[in-house]
PyMOL Python script that loads the backbone (N, CA, C, O; Angstrom):
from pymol import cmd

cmd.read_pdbstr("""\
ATOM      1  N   UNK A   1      -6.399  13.160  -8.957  1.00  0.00           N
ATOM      2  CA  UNK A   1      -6.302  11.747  -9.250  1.00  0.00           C
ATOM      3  C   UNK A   1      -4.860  11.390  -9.605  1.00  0.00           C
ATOM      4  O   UNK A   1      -4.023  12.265  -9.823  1.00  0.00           O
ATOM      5  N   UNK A   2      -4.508   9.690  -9.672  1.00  0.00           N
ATOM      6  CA  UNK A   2      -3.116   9.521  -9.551  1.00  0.00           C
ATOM      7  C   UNK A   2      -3.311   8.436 -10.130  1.00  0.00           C
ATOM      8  O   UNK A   2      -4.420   7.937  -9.934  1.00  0.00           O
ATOM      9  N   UNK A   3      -2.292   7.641 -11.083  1.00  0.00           N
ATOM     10  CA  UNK A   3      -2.742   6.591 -11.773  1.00  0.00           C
ATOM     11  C   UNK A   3      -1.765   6.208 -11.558  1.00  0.00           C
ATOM     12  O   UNK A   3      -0.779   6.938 -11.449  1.00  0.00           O
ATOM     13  N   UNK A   4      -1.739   4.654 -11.403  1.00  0.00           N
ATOM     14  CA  UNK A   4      -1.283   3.773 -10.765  1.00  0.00           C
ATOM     15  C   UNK A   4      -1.107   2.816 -12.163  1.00  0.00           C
ATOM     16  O   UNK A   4      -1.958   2.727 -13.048  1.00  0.00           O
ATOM     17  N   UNK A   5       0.207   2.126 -12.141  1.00  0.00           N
ATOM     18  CA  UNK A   5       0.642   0.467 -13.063  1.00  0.00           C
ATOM     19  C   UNK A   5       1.074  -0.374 -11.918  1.00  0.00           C
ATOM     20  O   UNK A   5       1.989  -0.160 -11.123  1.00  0.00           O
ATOM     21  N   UNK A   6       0.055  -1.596 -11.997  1.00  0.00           N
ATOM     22  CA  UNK A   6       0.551  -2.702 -11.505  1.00  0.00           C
ATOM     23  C   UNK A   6       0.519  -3.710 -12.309  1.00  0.00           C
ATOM     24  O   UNK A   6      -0.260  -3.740 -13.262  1.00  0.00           O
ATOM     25  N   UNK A   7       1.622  -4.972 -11.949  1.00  0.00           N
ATOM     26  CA  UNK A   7       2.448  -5.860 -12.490  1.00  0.00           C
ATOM     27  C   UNK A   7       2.188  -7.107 -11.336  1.00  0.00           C
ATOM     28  O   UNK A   7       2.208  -6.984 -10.111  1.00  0.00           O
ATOM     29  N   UNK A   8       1.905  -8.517 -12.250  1.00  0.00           N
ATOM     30  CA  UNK A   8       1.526  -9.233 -10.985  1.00  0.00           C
ATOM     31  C   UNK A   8       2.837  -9.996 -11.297  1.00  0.00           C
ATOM     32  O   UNK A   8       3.283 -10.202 -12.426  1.00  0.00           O
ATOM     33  N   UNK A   9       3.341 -10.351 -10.214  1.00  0.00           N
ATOM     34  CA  UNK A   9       4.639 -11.265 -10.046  1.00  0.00           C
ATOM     35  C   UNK A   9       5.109 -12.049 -11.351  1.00  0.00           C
ATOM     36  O   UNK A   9       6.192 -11.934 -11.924  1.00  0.00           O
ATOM     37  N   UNK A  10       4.324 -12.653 -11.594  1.00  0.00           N
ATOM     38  CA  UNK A  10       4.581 -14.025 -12.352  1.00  0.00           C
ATOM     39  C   UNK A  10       5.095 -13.505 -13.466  1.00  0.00           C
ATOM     40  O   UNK A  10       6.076 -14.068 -13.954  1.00  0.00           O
ATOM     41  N   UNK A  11       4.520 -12.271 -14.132  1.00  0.00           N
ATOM     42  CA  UNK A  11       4.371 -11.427 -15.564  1.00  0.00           C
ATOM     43  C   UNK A  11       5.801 -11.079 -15.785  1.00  0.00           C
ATOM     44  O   UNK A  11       6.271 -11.101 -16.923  1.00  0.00           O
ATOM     45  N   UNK A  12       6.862 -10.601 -14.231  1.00  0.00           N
ATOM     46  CA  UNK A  12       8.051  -9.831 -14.638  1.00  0.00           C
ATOM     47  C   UNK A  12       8.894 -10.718 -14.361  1.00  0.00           C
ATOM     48  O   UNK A  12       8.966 -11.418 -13.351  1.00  0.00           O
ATOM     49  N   UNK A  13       9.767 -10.684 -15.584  1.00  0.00           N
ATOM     50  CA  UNK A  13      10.750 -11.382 -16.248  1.00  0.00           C
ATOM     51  C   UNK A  13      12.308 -10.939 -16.090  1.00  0.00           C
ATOM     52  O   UNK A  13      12.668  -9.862 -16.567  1.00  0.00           O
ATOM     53  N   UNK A  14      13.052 -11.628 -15.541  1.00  0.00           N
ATOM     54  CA  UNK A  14      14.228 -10.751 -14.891  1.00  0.00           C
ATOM     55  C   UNK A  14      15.355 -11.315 -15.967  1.00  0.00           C
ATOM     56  O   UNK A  14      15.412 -12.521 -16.207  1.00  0.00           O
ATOM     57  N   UNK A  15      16.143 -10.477 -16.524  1.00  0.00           N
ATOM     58  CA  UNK A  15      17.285 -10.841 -17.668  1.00  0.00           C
ATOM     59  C   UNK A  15      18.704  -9.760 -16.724  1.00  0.00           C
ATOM     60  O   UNK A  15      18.794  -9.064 -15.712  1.00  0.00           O
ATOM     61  N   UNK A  16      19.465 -10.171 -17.718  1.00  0.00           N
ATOM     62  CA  UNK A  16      21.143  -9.691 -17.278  1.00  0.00           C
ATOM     63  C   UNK A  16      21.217  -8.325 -17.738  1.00  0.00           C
ATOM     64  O   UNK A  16      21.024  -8.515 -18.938  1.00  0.00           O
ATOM     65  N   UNK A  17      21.386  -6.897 -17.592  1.00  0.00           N
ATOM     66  CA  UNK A  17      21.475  -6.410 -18.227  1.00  0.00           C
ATOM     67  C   UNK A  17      22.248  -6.251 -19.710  1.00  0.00           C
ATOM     68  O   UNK A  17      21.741  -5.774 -20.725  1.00  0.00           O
ATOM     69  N   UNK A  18      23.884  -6.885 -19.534  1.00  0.00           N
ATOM     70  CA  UNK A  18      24.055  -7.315 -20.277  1.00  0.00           C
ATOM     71  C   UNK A  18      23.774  -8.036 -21.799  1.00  0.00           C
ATOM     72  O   UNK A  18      23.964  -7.662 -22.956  1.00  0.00           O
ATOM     73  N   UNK A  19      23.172  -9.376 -21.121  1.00  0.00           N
ATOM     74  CA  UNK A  19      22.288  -9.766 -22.243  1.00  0.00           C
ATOM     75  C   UNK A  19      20.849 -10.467 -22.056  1.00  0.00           C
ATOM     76  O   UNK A  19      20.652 -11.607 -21.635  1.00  0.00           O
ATOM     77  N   UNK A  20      19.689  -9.325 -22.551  1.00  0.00           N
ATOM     78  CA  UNK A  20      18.504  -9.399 -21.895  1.00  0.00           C
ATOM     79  C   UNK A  20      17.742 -10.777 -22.529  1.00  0.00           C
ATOM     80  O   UNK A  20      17.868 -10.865 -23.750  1.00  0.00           O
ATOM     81  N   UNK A  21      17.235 -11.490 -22.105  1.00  0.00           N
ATOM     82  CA  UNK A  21      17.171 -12.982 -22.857  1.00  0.00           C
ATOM     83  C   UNK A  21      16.049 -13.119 -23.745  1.00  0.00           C
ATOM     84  O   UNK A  21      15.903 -14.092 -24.484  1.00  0.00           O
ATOM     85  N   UNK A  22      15.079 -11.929 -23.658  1.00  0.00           N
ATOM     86  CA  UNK A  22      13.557 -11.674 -24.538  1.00  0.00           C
ATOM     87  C   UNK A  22      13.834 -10.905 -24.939  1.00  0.00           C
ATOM     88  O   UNK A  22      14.168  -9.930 -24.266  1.00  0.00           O
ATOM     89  N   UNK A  23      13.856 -10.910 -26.549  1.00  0.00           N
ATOM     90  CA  UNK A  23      13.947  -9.539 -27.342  1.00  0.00           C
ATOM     91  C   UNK A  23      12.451  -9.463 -27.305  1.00  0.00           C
ATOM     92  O   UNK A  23      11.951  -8.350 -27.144  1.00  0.00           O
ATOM     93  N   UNK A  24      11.968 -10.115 -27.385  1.00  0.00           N
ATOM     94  CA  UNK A  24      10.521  -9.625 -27.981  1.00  0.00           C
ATOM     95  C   UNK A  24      10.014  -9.082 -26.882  1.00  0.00           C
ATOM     96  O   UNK A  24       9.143  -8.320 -27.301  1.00  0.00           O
ATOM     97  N   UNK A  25      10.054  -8.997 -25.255  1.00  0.00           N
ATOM     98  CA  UNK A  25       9.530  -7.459 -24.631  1.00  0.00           C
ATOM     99  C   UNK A  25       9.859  -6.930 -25.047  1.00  0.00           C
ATOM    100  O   UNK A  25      11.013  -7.037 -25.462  1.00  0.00           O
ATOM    101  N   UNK A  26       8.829  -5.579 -25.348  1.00  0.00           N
ATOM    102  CA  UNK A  26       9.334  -4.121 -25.330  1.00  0.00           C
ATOM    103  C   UNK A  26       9.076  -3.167 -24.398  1.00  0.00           C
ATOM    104  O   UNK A  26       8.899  -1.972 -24.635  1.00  0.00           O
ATOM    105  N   UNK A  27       9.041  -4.049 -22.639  1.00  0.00           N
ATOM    106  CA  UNK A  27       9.408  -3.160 -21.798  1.00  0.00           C
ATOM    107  C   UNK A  27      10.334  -3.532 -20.930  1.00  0.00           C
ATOM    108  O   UNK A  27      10.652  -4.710 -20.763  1.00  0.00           O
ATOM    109  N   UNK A  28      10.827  -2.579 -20.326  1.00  0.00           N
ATOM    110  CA  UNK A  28      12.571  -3.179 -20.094  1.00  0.00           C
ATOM    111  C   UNK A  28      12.669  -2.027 -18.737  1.00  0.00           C
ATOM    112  O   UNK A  28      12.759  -0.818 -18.950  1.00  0.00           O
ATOM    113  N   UNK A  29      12.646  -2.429 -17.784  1.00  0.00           N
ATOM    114  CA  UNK A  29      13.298  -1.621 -16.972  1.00  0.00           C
ATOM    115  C   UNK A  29      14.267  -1.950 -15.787  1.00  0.00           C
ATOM    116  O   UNK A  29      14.231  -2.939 -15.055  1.00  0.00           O
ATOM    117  N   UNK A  30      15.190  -0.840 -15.761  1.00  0.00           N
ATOM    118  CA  UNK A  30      16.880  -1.611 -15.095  1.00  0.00           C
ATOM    119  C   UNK A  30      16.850  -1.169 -13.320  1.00  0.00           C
ATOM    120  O   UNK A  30      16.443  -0.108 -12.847  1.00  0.00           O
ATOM    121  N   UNK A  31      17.236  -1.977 -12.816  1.00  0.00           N
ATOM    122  CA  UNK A  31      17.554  -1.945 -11.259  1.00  0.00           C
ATOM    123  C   UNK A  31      17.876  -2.625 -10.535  1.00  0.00           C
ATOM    124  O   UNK A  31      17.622  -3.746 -10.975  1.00  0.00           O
ATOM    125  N   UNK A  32      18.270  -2.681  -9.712  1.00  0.00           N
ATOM    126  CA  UNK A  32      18.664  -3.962  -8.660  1.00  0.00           C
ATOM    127  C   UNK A  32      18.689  -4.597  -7.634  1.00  0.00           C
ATOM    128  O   UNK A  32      18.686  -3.937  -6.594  1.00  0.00           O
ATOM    129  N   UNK A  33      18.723  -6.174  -7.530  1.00  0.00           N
ATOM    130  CA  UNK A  33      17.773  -6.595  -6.640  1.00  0.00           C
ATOM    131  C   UNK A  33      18.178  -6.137  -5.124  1.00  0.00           C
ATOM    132  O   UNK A  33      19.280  -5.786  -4.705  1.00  0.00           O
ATOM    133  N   UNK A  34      16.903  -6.257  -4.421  1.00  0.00           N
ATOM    134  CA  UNK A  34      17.119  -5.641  -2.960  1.00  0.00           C
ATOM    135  C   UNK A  34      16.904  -7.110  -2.059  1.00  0.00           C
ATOM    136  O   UNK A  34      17.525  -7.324  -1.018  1.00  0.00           O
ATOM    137  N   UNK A  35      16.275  -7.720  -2.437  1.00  0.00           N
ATOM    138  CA  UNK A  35      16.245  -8.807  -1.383  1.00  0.00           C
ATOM    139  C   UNK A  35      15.558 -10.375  -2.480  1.00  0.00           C
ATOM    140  O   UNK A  35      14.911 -10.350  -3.527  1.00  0.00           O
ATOM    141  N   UNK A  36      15.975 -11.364  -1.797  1.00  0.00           N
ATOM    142  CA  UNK A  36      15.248 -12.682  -2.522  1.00  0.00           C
ATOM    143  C   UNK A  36      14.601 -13.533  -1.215  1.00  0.00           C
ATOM    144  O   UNK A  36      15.133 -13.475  -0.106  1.00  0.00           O
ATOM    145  N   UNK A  37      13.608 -14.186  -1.431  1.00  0.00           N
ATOM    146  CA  UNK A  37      12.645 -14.576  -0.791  1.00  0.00           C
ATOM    147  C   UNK A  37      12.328 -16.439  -1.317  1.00  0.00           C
ATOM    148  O   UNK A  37      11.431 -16.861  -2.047  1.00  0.00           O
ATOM    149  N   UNK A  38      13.355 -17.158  -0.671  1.00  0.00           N
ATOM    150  CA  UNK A  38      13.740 -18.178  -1.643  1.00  0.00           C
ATOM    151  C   UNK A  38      12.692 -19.159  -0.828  1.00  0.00           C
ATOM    152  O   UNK A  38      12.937 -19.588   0.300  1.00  0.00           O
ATOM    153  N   UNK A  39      11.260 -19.504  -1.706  1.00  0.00           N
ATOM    154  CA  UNK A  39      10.060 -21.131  -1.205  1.00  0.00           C
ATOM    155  C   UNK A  39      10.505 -22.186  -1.634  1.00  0.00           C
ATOM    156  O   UNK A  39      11.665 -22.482  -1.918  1.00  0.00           O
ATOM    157  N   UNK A  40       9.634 -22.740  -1.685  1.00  0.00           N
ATOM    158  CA  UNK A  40       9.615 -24.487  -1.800  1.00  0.00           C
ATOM    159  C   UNK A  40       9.783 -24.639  -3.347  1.00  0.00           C
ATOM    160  O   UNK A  40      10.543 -25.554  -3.664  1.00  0.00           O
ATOM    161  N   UNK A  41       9.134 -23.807  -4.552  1.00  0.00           N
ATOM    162  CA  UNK A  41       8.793 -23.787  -5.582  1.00  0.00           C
ATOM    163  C   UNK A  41       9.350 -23.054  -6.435  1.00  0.00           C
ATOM    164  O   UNK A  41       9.681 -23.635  -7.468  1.00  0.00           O
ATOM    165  N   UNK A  42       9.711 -21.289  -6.321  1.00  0.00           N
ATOM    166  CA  UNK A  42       9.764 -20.254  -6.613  1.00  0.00           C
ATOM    167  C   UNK A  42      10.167 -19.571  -5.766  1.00  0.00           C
ATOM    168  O   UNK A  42       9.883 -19.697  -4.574  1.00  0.00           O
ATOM    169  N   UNK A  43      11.157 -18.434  -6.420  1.00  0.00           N
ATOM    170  CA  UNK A  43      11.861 -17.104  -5.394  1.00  0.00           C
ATOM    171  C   UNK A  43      11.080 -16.180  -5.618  1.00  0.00           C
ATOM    172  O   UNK A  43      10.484 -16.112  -6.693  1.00  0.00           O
ATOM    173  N   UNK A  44      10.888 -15.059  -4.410  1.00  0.00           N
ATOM    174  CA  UNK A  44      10.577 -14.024  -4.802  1.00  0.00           C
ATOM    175  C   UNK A  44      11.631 -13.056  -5.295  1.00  0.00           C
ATOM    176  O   UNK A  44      12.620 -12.964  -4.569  1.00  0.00           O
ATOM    177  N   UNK A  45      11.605 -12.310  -6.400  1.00  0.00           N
ATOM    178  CA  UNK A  45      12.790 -11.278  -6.262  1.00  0.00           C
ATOM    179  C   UNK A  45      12.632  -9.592  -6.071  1.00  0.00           C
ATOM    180  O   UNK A  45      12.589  -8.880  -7.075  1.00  0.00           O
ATOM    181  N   UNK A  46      12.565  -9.120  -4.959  1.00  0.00           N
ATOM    182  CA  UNK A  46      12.525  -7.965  -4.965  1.00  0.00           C
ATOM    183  C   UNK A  46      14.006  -7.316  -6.020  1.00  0.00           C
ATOM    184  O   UNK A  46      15.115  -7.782  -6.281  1.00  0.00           O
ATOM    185  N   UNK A  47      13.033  -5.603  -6.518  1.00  0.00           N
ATOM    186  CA  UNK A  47      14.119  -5.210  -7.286  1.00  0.00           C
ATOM    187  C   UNK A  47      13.711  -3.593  -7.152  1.00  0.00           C
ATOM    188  O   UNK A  47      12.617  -3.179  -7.537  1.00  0.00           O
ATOM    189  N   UNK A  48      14.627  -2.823  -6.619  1.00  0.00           N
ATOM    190  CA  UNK A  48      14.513  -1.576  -6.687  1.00  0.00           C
ATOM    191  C   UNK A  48      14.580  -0.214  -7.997  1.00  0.00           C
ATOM    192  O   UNK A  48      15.618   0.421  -8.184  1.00  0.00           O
ATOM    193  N   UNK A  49      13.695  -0.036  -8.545  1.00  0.00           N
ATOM    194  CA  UNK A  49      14.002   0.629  -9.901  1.00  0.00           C
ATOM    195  C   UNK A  49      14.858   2.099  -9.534  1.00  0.00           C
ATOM    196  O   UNK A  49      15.225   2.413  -8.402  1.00  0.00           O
ATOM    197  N   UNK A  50      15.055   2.834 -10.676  1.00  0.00           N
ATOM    198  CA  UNK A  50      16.073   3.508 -10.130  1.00  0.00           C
ATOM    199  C   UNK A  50      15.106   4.854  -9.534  1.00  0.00           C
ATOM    200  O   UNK A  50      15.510   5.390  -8.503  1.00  0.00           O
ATOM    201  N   UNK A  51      13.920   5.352 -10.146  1.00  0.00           N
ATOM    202  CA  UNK A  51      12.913   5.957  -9.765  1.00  0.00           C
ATOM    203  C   UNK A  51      12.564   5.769  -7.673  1.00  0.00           C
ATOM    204  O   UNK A  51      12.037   6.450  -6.793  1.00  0.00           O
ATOM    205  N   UNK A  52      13.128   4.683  -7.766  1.00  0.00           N
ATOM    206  CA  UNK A  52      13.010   4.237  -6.057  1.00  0.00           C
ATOM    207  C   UNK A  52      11.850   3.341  -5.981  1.00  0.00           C
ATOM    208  O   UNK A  52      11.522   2.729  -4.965  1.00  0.00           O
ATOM    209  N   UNK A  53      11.219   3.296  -7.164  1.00  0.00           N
ATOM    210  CA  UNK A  53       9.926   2.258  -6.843  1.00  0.00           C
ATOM    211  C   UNK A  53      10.400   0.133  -7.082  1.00  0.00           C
ATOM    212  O   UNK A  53      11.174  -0.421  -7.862  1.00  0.00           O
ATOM    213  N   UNK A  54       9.486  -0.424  -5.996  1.00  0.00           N
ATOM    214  CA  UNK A  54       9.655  -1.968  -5.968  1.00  0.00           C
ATOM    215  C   UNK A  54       9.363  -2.664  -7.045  1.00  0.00           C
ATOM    216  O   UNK A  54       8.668  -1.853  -7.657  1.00  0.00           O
ATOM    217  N   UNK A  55       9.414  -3.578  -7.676  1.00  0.00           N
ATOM    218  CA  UNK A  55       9.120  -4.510  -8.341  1.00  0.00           C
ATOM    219  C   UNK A  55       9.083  -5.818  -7.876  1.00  0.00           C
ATOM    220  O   UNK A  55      10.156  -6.083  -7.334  1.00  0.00           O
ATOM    221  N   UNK A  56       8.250  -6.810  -7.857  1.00  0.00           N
ATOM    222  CA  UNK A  56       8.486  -8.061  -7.154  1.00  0.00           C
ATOM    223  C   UNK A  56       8.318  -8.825  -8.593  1.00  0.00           C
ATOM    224  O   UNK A  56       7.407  -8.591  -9.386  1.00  0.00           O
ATOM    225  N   UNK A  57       9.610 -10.003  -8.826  1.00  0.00           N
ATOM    226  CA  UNK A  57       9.328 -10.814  -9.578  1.00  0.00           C
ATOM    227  C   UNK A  57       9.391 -12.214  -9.403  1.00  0.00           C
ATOM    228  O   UNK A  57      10.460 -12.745  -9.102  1.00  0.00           O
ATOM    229  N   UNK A  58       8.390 -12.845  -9.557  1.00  0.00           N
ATOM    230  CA  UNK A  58       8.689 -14.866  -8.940  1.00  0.00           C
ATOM    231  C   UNK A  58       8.706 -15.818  -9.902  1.00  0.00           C
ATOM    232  O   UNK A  58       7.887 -16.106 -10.775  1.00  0.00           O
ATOM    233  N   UNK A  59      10.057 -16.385  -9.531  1.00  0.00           N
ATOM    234  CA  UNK A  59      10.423 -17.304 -10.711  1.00  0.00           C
ATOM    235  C   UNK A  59      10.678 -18.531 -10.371  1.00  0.00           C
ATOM    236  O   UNK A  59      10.671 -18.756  -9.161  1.00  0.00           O
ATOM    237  N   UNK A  60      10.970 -19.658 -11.296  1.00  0.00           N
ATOM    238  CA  UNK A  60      11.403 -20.770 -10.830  1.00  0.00           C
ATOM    239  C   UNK A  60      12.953 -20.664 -10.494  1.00  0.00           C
ATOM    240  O   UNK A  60      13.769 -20.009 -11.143  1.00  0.00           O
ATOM    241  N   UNK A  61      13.270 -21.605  -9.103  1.00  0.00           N
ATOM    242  CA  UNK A  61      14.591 -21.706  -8.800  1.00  0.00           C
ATOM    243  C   UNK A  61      15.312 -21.743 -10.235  1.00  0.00           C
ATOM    244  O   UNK A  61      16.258 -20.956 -10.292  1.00  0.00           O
ATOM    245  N   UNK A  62      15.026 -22.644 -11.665  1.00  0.00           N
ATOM    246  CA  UNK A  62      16.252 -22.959 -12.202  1.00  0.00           C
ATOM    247  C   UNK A  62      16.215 -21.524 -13.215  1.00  0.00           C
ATOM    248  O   UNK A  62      17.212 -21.017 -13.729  1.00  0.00           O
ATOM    249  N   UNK A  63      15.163 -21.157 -13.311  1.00  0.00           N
ATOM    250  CA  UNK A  63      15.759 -19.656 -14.036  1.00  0.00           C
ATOM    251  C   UNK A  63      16.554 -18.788 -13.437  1.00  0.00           C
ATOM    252  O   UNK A  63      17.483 -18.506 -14.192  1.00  0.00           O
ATOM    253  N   UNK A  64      16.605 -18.330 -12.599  1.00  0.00           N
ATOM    254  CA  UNK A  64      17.305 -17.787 -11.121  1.00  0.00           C
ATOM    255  C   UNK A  64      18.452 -17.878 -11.402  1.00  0.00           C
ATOM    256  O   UNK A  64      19.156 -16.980 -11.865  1.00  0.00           O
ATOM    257  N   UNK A  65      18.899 -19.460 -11.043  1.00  0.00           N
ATOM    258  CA  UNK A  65      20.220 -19.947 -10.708  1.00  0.00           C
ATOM    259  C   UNK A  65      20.924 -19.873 -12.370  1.00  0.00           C
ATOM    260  O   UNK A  65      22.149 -19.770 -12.301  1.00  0.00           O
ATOM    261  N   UNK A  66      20.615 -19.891 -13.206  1.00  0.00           N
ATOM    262  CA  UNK A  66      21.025 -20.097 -14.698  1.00  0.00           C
ATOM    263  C   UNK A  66      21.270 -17.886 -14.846  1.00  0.00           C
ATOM    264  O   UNK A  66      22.146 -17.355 -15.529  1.00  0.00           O
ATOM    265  N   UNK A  67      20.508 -17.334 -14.231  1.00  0.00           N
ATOM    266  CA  UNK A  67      20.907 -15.937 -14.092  1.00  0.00           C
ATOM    267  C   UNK A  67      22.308 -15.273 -12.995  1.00  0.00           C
ATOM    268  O   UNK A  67      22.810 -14.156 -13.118  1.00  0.00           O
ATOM    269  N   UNK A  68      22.770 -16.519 -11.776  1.00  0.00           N
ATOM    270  CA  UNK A  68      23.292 -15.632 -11.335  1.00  0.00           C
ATOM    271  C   UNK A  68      22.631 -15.167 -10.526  1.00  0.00           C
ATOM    272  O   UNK A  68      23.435 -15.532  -9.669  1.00  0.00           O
ATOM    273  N   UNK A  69      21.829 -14.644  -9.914  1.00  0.00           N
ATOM    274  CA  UNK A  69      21.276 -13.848  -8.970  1.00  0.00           C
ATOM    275  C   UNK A  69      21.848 -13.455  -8.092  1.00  0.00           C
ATOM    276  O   UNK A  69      22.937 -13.958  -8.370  1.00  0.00           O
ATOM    277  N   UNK A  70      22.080 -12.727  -6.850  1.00  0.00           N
ATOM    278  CA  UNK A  70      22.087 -12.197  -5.803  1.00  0.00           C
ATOM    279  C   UNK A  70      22.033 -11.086  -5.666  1.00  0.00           C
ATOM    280  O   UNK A  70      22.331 -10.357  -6.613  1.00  0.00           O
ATOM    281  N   UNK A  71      21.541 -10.433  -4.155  1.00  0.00           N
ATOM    282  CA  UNK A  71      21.120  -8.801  -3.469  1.00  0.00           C
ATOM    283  C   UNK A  71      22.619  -8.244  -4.032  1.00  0.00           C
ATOM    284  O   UNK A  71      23.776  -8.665  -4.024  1.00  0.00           O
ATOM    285  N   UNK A  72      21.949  -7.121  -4.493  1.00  0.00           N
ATOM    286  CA  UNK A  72      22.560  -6.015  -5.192  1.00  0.00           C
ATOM    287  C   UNK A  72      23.226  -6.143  -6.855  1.00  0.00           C
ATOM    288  O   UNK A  72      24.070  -5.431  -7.399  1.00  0.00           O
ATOM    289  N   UNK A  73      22.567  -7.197  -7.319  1.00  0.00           N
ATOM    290  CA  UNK A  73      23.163  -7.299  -8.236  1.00  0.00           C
ATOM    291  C   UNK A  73      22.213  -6.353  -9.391  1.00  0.00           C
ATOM    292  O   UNK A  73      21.132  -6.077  -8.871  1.00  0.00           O
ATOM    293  N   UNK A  74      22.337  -5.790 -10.813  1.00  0.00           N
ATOM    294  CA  UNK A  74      22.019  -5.122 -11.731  1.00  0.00           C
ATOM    295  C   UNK A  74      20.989  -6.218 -12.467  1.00  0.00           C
ATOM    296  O   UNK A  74      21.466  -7.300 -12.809  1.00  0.00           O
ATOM    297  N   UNK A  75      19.872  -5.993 -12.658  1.00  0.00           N
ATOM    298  CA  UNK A  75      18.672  -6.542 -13.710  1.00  0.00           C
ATOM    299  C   UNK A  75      18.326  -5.863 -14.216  1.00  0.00           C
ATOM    300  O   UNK A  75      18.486  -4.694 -13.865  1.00  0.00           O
ATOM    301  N   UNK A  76      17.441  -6.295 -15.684  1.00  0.00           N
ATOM    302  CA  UNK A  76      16.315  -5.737 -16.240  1.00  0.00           C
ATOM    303  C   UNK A  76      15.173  -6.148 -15.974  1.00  0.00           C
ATOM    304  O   UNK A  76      15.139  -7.368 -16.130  1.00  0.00           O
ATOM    305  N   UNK A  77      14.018  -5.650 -15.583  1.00  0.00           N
ATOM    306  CA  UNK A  77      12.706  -6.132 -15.134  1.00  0.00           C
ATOM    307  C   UNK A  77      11.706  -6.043 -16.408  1.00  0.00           C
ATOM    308  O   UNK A  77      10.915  -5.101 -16.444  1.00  0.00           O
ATOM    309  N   UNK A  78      11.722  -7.037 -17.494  1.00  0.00           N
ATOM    310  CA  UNK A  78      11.350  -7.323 -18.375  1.00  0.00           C
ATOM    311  C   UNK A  78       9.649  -7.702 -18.429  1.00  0.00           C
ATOM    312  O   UNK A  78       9.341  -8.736 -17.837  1.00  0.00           O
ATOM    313  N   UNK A  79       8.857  -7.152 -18.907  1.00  0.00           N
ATOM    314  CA  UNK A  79       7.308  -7.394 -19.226  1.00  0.00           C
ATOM    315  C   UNK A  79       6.454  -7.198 -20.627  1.00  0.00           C
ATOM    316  O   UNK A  79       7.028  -6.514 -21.475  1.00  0.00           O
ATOM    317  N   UNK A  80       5.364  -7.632 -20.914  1.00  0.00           N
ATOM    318  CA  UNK A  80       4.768  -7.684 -22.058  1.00  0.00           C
ATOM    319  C   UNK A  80       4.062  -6.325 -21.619  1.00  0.00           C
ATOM    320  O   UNK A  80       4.246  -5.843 -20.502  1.00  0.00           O
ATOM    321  N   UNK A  81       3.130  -5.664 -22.713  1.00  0.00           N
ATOM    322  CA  UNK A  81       2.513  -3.973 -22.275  1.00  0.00           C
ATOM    323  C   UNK A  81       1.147  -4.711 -22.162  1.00  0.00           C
ATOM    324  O   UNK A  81       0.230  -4.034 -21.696  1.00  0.00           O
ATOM    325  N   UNK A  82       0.903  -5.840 -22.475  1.00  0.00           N
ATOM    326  CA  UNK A  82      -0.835  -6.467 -22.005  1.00  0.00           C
ATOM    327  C   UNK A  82      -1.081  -7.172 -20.794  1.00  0.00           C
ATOM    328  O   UNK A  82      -2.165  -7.722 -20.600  1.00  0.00           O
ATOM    329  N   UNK A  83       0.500  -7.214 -19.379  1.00  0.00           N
ATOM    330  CA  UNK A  83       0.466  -7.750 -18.292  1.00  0.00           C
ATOM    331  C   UNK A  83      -0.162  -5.973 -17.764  1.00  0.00           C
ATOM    332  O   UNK A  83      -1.242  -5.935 -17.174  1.00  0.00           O
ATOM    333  N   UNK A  84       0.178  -5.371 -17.886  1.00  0.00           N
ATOM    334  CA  UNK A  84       0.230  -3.825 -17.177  1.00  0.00           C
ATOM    335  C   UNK A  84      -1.728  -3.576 -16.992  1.00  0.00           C
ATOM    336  O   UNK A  84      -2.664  -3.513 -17.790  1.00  0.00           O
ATOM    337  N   UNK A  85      -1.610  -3.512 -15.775  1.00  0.00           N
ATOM    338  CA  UNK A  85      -3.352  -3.280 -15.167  1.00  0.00           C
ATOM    339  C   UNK A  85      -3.138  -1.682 -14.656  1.00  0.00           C
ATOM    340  O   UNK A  85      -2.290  -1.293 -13.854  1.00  0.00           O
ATOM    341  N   UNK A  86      -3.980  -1.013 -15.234  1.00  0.00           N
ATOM    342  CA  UNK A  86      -3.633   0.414 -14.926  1.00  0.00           C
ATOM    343  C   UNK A  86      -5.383   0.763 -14.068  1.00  0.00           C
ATOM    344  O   UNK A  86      -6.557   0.428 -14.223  1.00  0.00           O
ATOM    345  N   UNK A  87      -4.567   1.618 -13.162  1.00  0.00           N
ATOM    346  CA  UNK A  87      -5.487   2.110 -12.289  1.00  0.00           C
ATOM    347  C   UNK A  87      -5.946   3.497 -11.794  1.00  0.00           C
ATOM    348  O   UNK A  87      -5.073   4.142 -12.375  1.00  0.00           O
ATOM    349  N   UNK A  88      -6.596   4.332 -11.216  1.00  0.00           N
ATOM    350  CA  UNK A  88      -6.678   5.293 -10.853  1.00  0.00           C
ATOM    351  C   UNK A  88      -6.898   5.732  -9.301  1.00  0.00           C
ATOM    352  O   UNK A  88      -7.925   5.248  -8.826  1.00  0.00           O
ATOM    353  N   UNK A  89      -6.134   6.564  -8.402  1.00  0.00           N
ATOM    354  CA  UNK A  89      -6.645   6.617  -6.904  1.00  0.00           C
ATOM    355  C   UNK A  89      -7.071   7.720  -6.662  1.00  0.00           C
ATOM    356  O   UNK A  89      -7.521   7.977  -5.545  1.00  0.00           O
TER     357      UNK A  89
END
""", "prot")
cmd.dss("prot")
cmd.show_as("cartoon", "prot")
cmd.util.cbc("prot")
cmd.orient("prot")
């Protein structure tokens, strides 16, 4: 068996590494983005952790743009530990 954490979009929270904008997560993980996926409403942000695994996070354009964004740049992929749906395969 193999257990699996998934994270649904909306939940992960993307900060500067620099200066991460939620102290109050206490999960924090660093990598950087691989591609953005810019809708009508919301971006998607792909983000490569350093493990090699994806993260997708979707935000509103003005959080985004108030971050700076672009491919290849350094994030923290910021979440609460009660978004995390754990699974088994």
């Amino acid at each position: 068996m193999q257990a699996v954490a998934l994270l649904k979009a909306p939940a992960v929270h993307l900060a500067r590494p620099e200066s991460p904008e939620t102290p109050s997560v206490h999960n924090s993980l660093r990598g950087q983005v691989t591609a953005m996926h810019i809708g009508p409403a919301h971006t998607e942000v792909h983000v490569r952790l350093r493990g090699g695994q994806t993260l997708v996070s979707k935000a509103e354009h003005a959080q985004l743009a108030a971050l700076r964004l672009s491919e290849g740049a350094e994030v923290l992929a910021q979440f609460h530990d009660h978004a995390i749906v754990l699974g088994v395969v």
